[in-house]
C-alpha distance (Angstrom), angle and dihedral (degrees) to the residues before:
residue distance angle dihedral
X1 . . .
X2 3.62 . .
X3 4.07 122.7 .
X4 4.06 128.4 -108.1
X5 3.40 123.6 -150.7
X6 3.92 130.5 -151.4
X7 3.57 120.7 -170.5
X8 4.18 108.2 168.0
X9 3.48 90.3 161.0
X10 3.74 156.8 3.7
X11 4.09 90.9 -83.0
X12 3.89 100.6 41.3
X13 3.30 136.5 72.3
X14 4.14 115.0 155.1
X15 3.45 122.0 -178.2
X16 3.99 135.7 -169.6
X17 3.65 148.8 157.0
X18 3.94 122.2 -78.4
X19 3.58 104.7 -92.6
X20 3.84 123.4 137.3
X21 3.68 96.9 -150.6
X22 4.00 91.7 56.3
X23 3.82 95.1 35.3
X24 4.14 90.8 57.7
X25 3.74 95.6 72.5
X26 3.23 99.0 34.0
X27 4.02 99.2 54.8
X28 3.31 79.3 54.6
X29 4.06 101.1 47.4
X30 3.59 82.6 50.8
X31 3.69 102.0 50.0
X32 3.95 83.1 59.5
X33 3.74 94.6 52.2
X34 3.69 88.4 45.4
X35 4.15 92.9 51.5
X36 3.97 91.2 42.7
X37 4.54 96.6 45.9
X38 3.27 111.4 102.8
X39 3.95 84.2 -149.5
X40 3.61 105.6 39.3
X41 3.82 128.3 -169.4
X42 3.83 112.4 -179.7
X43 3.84 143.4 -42.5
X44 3.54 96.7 -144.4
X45 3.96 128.6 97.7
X46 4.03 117.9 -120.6
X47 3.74 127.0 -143.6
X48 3.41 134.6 168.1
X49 3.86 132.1 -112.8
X50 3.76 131.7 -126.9
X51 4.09 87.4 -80.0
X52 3.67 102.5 47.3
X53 3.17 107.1 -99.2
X54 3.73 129.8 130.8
X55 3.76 115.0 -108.7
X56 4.21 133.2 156.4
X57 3.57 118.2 -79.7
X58 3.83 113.7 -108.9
X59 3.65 129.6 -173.3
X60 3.68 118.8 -155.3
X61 4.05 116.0 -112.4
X62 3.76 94.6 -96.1
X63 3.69 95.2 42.9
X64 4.26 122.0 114.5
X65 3.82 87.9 -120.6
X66 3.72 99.7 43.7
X67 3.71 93.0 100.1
X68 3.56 93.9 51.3
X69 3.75 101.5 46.6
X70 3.97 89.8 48.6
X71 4.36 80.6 52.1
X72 3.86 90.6 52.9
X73 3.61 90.9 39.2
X74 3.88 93.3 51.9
X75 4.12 93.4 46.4
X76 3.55 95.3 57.3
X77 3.99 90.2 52.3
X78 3.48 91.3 47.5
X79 4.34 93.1 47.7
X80 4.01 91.5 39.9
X81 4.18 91.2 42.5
X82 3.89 92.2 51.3
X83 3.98 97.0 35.9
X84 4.15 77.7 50.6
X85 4.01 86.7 47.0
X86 3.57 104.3 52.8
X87 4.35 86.3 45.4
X88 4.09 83.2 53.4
X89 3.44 99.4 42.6
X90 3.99 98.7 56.9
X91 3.83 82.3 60.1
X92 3.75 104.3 36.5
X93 3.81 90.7 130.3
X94 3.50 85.7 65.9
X95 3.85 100.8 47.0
X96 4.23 88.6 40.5
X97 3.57 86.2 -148.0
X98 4.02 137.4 101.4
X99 3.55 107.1 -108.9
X100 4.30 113.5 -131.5
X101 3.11 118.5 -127.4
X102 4.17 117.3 -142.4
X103 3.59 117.2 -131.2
X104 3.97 124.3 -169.5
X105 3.74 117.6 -152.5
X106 4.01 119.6 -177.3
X107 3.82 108.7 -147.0
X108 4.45 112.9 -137.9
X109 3.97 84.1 -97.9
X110 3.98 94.5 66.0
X111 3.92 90.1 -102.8
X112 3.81 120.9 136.7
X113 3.62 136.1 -157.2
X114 3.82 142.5 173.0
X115 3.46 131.2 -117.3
X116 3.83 141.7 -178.4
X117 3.91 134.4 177.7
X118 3.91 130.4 -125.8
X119 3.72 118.1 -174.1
X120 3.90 101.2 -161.7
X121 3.51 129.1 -122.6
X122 4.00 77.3 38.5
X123 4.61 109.7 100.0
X124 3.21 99.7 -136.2
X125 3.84 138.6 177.6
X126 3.64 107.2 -128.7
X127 4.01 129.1 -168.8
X128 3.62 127.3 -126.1
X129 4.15 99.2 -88.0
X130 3.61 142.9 160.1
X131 3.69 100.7 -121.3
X132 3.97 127.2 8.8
X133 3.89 117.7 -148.1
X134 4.19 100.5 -133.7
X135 3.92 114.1 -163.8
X136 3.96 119.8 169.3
X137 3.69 91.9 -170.7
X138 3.48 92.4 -115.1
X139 4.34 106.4 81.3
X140 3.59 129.1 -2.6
X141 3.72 131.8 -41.7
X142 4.11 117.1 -99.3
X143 3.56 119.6 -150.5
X144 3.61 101.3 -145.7
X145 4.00 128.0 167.1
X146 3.67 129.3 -96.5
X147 3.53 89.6 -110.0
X148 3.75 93.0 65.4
X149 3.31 92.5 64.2
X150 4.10 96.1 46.6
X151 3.97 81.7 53.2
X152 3.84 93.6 54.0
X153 3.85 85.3 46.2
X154 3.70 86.6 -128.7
X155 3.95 101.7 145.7
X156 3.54 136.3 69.9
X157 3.34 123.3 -164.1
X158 3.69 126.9 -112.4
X159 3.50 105.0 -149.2
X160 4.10 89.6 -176.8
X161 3.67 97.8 75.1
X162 3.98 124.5 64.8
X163 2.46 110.1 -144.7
X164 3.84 88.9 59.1
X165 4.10 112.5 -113.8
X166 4.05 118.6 174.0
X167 3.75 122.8 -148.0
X168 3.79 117.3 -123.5
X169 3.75 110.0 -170.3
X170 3.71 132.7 -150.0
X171 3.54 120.7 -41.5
X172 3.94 129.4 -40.4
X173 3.67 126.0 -132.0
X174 3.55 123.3 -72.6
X175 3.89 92.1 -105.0
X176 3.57 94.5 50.4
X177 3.88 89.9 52.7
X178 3.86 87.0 51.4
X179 3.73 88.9 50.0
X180 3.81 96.1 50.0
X181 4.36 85.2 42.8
X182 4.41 80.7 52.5
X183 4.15 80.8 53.7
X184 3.70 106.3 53.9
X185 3.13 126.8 115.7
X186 4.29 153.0 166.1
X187 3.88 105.4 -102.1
């Protein structure tokens, strides 16, 4: 049975065995102490890997704790992403670009995903989300998945900021938009 490690702040660190039906309450225990610290580290649970080293915990799709790990997972992004937004945003001269926000969104089923916004023709630096809300100004906004974008090759990574953000620049073509509008969806 291999250890997991909790750190949700500076003072805590809580460690116990690999077992699903202790690590449910406790993920969420620590997500609480995480959301309340006024110096918060991280949500998730560490392990290690077959070489010792530390690495995050991850539960295979069909696992009882899948669903949770993919929550802890998501609320880190969306704390690191807007504590990395605010930094950008005091200098967005210097960057040129509109700095995404990252939104998380828990669905009725205890799920979570990200999200972010890009209002085209507008560059913008976007995080590394689930979904992306794309408006052109002109009809509605289409919530379309990160993957849509990757397929359009519309992002480029920006390998300065960890965590990772990719620049989208001005606005596609007109197919493309009606290609990502074919895409969205209702996470």
């Amino acid at each position: 049975v291999r250890p997991v490690a909790f750190a949700p702040d500076p003072t805590s660190l809580i460690v116990v065995a690999d077992d699903p039906d202790a690590l449910g309450p406790l993920f969420e225990a620590v997500a609480g102490e995480y959301e309340d610290a006024p110096r918060a580290l991280s949500p998730m649970g560490y392990t290690i890997d077959r070489y010792g080293r530390l690495v995050p915990y991850v539960a295979p799709a069909q696992h009882p704790l899948a669903t949770t790990v993919v929550r802890a997972e998501r609320m880190l992004a969306s704390v690191e992403y807007e504590t990395q937004r605010s930094v950008l945003q005091e200098d967005d001269e210097a960057t040129g670009y509109f700095v995404a926000g990252c939104l998380l969104a828990k669905r009725a089923d205890g799920t979570a995903f990200t999200m972010a916004s890009w209002g085209t023709p507008v560059p913008t630096l976007l995080p590394l989300v689930d979904y992306v809300a794309v408006s052109d100004g002109a009809g509605p906004q289409a919530l379309v998945p990160w993957q849509a974008l990757v397929d359009e090759d519309l992002l480029d990574e920006a390998v300065e900021f960890r965590p990772t953000r990719f620049r989208i620049e001005g606005a596609p073509r007109p197919d493309v938009l009606a290609r990502l509008a074919e895409r969205a969806t209702r996470p």
